[in-house]
C-alpha positions as CSV (number, residue, x, y, z in Angstrom):
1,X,0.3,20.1,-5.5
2,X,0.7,16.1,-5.3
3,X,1.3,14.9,-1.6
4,X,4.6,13.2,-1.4
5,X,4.9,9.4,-0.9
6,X,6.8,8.1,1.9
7,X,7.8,4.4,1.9
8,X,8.3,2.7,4.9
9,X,10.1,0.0,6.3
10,X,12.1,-0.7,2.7
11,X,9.1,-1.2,0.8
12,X,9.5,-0.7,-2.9
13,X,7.8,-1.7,-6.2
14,X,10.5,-1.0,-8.9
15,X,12.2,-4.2,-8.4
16,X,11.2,-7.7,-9.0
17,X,9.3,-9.5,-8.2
18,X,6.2,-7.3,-9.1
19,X,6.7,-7.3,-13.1
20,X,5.9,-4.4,-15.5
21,X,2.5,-4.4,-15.2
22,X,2.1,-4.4,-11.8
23,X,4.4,-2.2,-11.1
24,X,2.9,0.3,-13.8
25,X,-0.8,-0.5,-11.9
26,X,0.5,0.5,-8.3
27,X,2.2,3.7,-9.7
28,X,-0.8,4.7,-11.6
29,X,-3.3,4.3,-8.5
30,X,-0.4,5.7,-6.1
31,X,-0.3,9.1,-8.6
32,X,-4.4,9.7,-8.1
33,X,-4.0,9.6,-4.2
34,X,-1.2,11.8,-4.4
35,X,-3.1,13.8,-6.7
36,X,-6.0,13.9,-4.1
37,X,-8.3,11.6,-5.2
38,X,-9.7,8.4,-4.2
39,X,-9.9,4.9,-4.7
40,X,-12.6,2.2,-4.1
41,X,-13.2,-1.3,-4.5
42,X,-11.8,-3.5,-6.9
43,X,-9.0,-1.4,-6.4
44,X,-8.9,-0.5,-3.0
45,X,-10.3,-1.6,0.3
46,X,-10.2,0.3,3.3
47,X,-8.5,-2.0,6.5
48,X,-9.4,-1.2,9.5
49,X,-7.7,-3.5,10.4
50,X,-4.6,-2.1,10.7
51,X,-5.6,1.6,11.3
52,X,-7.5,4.7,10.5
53,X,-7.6,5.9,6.9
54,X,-5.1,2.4,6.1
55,X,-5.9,0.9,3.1
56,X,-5.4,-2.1,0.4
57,X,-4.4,-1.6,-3.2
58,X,-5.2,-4.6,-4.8
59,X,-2.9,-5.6,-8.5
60,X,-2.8,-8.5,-10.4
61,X,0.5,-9.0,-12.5
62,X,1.0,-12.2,-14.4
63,X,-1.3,-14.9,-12.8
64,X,-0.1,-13.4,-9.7
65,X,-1.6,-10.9,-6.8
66,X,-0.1,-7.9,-5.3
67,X,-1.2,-5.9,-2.2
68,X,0.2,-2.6,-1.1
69,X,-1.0,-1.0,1.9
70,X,-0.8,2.3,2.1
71,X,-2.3,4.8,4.5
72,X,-3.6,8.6,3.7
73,X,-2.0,11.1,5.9
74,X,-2.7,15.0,5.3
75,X,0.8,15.8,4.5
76,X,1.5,12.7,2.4
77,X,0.7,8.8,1.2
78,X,2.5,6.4,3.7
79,X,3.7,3.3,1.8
80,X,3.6,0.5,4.7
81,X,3.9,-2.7,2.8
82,X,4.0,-4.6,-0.5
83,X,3.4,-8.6,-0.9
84,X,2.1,-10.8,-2.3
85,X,-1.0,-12.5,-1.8
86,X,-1.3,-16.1,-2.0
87,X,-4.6,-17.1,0.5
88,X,-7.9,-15.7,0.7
89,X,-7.4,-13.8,4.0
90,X,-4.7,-11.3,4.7
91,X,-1.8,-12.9,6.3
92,X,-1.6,-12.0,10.1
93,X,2.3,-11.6,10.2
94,X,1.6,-8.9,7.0
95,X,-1.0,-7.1,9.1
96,X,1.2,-6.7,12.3
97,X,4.5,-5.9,10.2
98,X,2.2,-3.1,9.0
99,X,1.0,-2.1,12.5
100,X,4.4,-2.2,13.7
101,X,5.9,0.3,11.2
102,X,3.4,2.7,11.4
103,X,3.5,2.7,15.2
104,X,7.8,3.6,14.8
105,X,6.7,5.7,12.0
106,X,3.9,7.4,14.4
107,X,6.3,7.4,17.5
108,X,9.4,9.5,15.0
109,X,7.1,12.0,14.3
């Protein structure tokens, strides 16, 4: 049975600006974790970053970047956050808008 995904925070890939491609590329690697399997590098990073079992799906659509973060829960795939990524480094503000929704999502639980 595929875990369900749960998207935090307002996240969501079917509308622009992520076009066709990318958003085809996140849904395909989003239906293996559901499906239980796993991702590694060039497609995923882990970031410890921001928590335990957190990670970084990485797409490129159009000349352009994507990351999702997502983390791997045993009852589902928590979708934190979706941007795009323009610098070398992950953008601070990205990383604690990501800490901070998990921590509410944590806290609800």
């Amino acid at each position: 049975m595929a875990k369900p995904l749960r998207w935090l925070g307002g996240t969501k890939i079917e509308t622009p600006p992520v076009g066709e491609t990318g958003r085809r590329s996140l849904g395909a690697a989003l239906r293996v974790l559901q499906e239980g399997g796993h991702l590694t590098m060039p497609v995923s990073r882990p970031m410890p970053s921001i928590g335990l079992r957190c990670h970084e799906l990485r797409v490129g659509d159009d000349g352009r970047q994507w990351r999702l973060i997502y983390r791997v829960d045993a009852d589902g795939i928590l979708v934190v956050d979706l941007f795009r990524k323009t610098t070398p480094k992950t953008p601070r503000q990205a990383i604690e808008r990501c800490k901070r929704r998990l921590r509410s999502y944590d806290q609800d639980r």
